[in-house]
Kinemage of the C-alpha trace (Angstrom):
@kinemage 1
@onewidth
@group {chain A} dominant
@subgroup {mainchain}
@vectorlist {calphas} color= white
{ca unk a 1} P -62.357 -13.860 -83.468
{ca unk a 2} L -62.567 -10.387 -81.104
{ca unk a 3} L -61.830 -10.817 -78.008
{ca unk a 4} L -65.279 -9.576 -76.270
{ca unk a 5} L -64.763 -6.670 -72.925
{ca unk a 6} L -67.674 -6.129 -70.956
{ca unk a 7} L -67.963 -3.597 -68.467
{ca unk a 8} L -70.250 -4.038 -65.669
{ca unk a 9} L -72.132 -1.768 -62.966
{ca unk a 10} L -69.854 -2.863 -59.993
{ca unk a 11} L -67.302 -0.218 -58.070
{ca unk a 12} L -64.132 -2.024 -58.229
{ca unk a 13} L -61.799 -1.403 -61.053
{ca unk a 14} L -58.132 -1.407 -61.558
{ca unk a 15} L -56.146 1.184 -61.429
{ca unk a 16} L -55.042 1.585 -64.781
{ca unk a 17} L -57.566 -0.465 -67.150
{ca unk a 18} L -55.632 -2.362 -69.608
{ca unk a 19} L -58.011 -3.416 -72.771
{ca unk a 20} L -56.627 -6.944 -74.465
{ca unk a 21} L -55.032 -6.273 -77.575
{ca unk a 22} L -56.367 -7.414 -81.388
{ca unk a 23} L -59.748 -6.562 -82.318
{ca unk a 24} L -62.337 -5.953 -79.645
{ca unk a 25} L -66.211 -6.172 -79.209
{ca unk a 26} L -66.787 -4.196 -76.065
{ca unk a 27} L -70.418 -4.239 -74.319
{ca unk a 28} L -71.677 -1.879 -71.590
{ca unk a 29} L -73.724 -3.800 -69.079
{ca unk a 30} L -76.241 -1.373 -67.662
{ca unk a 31} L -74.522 1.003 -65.224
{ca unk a 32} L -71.066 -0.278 -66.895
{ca unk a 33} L -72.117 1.857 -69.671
{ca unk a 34} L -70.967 5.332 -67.123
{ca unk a 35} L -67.934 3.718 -67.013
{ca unk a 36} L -66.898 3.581 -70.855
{ca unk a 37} L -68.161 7.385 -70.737
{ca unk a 38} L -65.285 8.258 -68.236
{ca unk a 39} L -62.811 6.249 -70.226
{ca unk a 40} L -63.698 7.792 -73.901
{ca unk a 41} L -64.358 4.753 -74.958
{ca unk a 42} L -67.593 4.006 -77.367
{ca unk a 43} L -69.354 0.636 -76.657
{ca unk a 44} L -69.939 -1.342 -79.710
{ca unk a 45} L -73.082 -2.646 -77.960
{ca unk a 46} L -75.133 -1.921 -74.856
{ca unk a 47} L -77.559 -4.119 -72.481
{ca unk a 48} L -79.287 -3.586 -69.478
{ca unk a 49} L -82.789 -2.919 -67.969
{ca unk a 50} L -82.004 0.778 -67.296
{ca unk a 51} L -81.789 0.232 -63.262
{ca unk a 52} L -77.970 1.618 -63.098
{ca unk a 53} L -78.727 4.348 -66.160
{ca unk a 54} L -80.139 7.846 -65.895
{ca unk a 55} L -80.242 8.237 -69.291
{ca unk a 56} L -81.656 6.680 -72.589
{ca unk a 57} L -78.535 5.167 -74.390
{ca unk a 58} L -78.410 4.614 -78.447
{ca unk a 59} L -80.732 2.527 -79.543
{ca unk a 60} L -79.257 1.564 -82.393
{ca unk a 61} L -76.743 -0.345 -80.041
{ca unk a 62} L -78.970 -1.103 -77.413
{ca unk a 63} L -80.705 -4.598 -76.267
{ca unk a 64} L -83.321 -3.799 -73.351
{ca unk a 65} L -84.007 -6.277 -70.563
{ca unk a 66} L -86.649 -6.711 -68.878
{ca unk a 67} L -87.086 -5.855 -65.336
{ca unk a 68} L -87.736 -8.870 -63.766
{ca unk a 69} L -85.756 -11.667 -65.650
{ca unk a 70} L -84.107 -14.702 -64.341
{ca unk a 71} L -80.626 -13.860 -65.395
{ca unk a 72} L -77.831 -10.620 -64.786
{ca unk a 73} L -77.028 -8.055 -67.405
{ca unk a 74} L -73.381 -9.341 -67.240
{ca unk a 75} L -74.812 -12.786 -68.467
{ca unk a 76} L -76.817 -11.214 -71.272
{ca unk a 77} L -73.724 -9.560 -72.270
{ca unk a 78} L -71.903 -12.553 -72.705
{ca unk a 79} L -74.461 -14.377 -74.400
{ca unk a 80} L -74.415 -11.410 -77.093
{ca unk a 81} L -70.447 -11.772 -76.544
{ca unk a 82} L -71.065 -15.337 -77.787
{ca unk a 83} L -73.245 -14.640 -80.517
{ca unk a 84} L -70.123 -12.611 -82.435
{ca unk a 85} L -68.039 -15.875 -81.747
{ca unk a 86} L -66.041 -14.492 -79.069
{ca unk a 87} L -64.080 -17.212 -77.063
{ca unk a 88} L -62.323 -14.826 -74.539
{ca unk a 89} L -64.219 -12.539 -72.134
{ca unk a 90} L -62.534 -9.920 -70.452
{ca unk a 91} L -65.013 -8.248 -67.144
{ca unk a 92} L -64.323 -5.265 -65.914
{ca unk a 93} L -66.627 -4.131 -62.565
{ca unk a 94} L -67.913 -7.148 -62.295
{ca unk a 95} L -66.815 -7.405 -58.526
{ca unk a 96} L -67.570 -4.622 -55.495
{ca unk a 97} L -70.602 -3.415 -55.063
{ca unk a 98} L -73.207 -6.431 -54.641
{ca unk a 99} L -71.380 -9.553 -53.216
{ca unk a 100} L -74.583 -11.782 -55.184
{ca unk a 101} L -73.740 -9.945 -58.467
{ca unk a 102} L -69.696 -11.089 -57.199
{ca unk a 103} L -70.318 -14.714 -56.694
{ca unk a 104} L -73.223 -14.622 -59.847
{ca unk a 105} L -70.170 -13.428 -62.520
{ca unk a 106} L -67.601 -15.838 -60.404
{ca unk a 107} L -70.462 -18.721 -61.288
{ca unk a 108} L -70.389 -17.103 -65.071
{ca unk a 109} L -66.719 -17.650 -65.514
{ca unk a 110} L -67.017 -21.222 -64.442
{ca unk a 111} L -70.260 -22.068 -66.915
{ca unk a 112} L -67.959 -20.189 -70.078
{ca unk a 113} L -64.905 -22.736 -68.691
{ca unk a 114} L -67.360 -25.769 -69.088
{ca unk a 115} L -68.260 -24.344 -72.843
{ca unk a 116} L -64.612 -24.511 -73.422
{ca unk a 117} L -64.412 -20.499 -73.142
{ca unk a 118} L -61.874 -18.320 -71.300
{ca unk a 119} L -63.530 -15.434 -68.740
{ca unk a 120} L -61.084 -13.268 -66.858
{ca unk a 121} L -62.916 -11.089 -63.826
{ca unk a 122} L -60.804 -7.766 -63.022
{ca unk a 123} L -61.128 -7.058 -59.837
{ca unk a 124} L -58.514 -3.777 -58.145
{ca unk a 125} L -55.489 -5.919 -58.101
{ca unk a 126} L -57.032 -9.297 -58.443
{ca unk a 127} L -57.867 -11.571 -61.235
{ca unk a 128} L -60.567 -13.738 -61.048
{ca unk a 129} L -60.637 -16.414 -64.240
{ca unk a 130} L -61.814 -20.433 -64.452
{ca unk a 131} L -60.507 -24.072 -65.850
{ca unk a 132} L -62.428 -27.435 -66.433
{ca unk a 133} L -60.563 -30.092 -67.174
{ca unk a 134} L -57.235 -28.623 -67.912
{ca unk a 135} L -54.305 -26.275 -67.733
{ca unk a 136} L -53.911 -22.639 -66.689
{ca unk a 137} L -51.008 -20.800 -66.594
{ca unk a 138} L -49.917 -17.775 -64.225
{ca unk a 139} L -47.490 -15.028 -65.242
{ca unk a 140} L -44.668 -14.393 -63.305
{ca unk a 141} L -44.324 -12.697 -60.237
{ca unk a 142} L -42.435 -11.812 -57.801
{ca unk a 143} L -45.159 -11.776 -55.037
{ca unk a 144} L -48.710 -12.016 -54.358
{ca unk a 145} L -51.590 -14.309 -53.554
{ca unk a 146} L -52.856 -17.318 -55.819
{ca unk a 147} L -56.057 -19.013 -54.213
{ca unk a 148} L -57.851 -22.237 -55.861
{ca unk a 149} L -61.576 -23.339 -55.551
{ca unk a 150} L -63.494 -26.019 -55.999
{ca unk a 151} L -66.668 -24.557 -57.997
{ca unk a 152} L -67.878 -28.194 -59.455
{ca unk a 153} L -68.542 -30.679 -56.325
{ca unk a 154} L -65.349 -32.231 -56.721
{ca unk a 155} L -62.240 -31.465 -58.176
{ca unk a 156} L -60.129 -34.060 -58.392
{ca unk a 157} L -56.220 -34.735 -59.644
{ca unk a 158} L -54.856 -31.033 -59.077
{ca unk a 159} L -51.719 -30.464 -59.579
{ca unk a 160} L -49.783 -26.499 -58.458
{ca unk a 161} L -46.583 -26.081 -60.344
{ca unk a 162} L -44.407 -22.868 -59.484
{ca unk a 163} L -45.853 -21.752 -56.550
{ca unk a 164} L -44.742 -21.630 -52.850
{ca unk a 165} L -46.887 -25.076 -52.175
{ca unk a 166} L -47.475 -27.192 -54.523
{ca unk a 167} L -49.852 -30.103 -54.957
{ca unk a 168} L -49.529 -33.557 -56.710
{ca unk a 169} L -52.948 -34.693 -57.930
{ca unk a 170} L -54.858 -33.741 -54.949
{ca unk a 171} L -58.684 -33.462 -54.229
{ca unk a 172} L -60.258 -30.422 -53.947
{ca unk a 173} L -63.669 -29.745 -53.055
{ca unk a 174} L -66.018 -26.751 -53.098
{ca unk a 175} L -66.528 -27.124 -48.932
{ca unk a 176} L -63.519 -26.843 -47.712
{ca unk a 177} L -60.621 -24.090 -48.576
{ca unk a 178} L -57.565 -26.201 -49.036
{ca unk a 179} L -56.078 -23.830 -52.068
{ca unk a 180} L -56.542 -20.442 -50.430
{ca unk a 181} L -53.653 -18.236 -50.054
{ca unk a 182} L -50.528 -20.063 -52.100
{ca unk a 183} L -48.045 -17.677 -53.142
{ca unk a 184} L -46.226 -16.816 -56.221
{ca unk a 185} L -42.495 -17.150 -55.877
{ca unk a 186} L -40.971 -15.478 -59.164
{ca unk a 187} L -41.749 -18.563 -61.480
{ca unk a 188} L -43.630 -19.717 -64.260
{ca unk a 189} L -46.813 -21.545 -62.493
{ca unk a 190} L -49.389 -23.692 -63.960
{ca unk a 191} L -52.617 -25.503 -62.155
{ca unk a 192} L -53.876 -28.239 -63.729
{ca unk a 193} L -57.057 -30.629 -63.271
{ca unk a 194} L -57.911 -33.460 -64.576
{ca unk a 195} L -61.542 -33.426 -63.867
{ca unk a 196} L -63.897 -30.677 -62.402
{ca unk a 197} L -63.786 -26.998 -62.790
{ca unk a 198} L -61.521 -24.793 -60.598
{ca unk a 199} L -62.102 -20.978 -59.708
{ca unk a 200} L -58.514 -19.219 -59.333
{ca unk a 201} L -58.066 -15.563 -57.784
{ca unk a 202} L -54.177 -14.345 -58.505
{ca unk a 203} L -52.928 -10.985 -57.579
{ca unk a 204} L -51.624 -8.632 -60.092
């Protein structure tokens, strides 16, 4: 299945932007859509309700939103993301800008962990990605910051592996900050839950 890359209207981007390897589907939210025109690259699909966009984009490509509509362009992207059976979203400016739009795509990566789907938010030098009820895995590092979230109510039985504090099946919960700021320590780390869904920010 391609791996689906969506790029979104925020202001924050890496500073070299990396695109997964394999085949691709990559959609232009909106105002993302200026982005992929800097970077040469041609969406293979392009959503939006024109509010970022100064110009008309290709219709043959193009799903128009309305206006006024309950959801974000980012989440209509993935839903068309979905509908080519991708299982891995990569987001790039989907943070800065708006802290709502922030939080809304945060809230997005934890619904596509719950569906058994893998999100990954870019941020400048931050990754922003989701697990429910199981394992991720961190590449190593030498340095850097590795924070954990509760996003369900509870989180409970987490366990940190390969990082400068570790946990053994601890409680976490989504009002109260007990996993901010860990650090990496130049191993192999893992965080694992056994039930609940867990928002983790590493530094890259």
């Amino acid at each position: 299945m391609p791996v689906c890359v969506i790029f979104g209207a925020g202001n924050e981007f890496p500073d070299t932007i990396r695109l997964p390897d394999g085949e691709k589907y990559i959609i232009a939210a909106d105002g993302g859509l200026k982005t992929l025109e800097s970077l040469g690259i041609r969406p293979d699909h392009i959503v939006g309700d024109l509010d970022s966009l100064s110009e008309q984009p290709d219709e043959s490509i193009f799903t128009r939103l309305p206006h006024i509509k309950d959801t974000t362009d980012t989440f209509e992207a993935v839903k068309i993301g979905r509908s080519q059976g991708c299982t891995e979203f990569h987001i790039y400016g989907g943070t800065g800008g708006r802290l709502d739009h922030t939080l809304a795509n945060i809230q997005l990566a934890g619904m596509l962990s719950q569906d058994r789907l893998q999100a990954f938010i870019y941020g400048r030098d931050y990754v922003i990605t989701a697990v429910t009820d199981g394992t991720f895995r961190l590449p190593c590092r030498e340095s850097g910051f590795v924070s954990v979230f509760a996003l369900s109510d509870v989180c409970k039985g987490v366990d940190i592996r390969g990082l400068m504090y570790e946990t053994d099946s601890v409680e976490l919960t989504n009002t109260f900050s007990l996993g901010v700021s860990n650090e990496f320590i130049e191993k192999q780390a893992e965080i694992s839950v056994k039930s609940g869904t867990l928002c983790i920010y590493y530094e890259i």
